[in-house]
N, C-alpha and C positions, 0 to 999 in steps of 0.2 A: 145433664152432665154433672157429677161427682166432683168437688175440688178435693176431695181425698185421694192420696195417694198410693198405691199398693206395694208391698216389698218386692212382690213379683217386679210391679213397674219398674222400682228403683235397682234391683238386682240387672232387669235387664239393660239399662240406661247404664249401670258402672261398670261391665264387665266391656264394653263398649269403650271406655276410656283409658287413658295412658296410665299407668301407676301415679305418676307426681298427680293429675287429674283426681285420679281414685281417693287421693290423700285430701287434697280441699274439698272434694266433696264430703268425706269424712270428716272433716274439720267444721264445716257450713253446718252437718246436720246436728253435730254436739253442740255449737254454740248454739243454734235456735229451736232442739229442741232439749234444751237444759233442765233440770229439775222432771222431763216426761219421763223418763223410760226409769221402772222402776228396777230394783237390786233383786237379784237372789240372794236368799242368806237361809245359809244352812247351819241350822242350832244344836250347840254341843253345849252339853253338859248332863250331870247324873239324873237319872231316872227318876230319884224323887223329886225333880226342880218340875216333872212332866205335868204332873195336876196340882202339884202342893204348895202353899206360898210361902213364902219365907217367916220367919217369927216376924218378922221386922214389916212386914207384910207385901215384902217385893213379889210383884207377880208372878204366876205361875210361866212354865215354856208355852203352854196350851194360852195361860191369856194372855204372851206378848205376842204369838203366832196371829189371834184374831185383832191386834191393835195393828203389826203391822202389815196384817193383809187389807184391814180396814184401808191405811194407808198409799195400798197400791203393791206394794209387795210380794213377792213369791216366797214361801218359805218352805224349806225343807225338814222334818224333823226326826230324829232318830229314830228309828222303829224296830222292833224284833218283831219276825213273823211268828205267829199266832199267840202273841204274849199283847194283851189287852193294854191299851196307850195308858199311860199311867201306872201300871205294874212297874213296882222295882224289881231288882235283881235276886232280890231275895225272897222274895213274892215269887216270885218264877222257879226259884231254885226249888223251894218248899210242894209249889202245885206238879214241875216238872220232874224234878231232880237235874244236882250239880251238873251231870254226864249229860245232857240236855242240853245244857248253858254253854258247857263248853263245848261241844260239838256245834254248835250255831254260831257265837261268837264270835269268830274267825270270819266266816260269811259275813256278819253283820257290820264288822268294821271295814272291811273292803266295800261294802255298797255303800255304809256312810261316807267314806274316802271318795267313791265316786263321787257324790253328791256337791260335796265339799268342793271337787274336782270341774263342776260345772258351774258353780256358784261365782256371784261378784265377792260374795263376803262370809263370815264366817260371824256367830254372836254366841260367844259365850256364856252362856245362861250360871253364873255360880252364885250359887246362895249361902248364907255361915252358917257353918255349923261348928258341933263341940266334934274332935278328933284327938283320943289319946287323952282326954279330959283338960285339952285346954280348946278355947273357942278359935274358931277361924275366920276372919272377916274373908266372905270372896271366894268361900272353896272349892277348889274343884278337884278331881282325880287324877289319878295317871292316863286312862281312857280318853279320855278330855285334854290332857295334854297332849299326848300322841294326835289327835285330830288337828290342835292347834300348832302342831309341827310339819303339818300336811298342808295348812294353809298357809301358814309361812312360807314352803318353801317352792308355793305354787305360785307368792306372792300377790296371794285374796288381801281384802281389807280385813282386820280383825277388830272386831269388837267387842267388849269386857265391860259385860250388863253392872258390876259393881268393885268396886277399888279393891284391891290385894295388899294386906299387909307383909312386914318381913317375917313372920313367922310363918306366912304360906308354905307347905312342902315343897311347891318349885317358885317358887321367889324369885329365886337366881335362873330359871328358865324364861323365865316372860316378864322379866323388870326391863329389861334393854329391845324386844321386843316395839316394834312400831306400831302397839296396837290404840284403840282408841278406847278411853275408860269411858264407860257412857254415867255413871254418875247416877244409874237408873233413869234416866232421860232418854226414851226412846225416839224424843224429836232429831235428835241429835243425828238418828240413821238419815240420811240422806239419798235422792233418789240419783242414779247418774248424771253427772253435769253438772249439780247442785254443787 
């Protein structure tokens, strides 16, 4: 006999009890199984953050993907069909053409919206770059923004792999924002419970 338990078991065991029942039992399982049950988090940010590291040498989306799957983690990560992980936007436009990009685009942000949509959290992958020839600590896009208005307002956990300064283009969009700077500190994700 198994001391493990199955969800089948516990599924049929809770459907069996009263709602206030259904709620301490819920409460019992988060207290002691706290720090187990790991997060999804689905990663936004530009296309070159997918293989490239930062000047500064902050990791790529591709090697925080394998730290926090190492971790226990689920992660989701942006993808355009038949455009090779890694490819930028421009990269694709060049091999595909514009009429291409923008014909898929539309698709592509609604299935990341999905993603996002099923996710505990959301991690902002922005790396600095120079824009308009001045440098930007932390930057990210309008794309990126719009994702992180979707987990706003599904109210996911957000997380911002590195600090924003006020010259960022939305500055004033995610300064008040309840998100969590990770400082590049990816101990800092936490698993539920935790």
């Amino acid at each position: 006999m198994s001391d493990k338990v199955t969800l089948e078991e516990v599924e049929r065991i809770a459907v069996q009890l009263s709602p206030n029942e259904q709620l301490k039992l819920i409460a019992w399982i988060c207290e002691n199984l706290s720090g187990l049950l790991p997060l999804k988090i689905t990663f936004c940010g530009s296309s070159k953050t997918y293989t490239n590291r930062d000047a500064d040498g902050t990791p790529s989306m591709e090697e925080i993907r394998n730290r926090l799957t190492a971790q226990g983690h689920i992660c989701f990560l942006p993808e355009i069909p038949g455009m090779p992980f890694g490819m930028s936007e421009q990269d694709f436009i060049e091999k595909f053409g514009r009429e291409e990009l923008l014909r898929i685009k539309p698709i592509v942000t609604l299935e990341h919206f999905k993603k996002i949509e099923v996710s505990d959290a959301v991690l902002i992958v922005n790396h600095s770059r120079e824009r308009n020839r001045e440098f930007i600590e932390g930057y990210f896009g309008s794309n990126t923004l719009m994702e992180l208005a979707v987990a706003y307002y599904l109210r996911k956990k957000i997380y911002i792999l590195k600090p924003f300064q006020k010259n960022h283009p939305h500055y004033d969009e995610i300064a008040k924002l309840d998100a969590i700077i990770l400082n590049g500190d990816l101990s800092r994700i936490r698993k539920i419970g935790d």
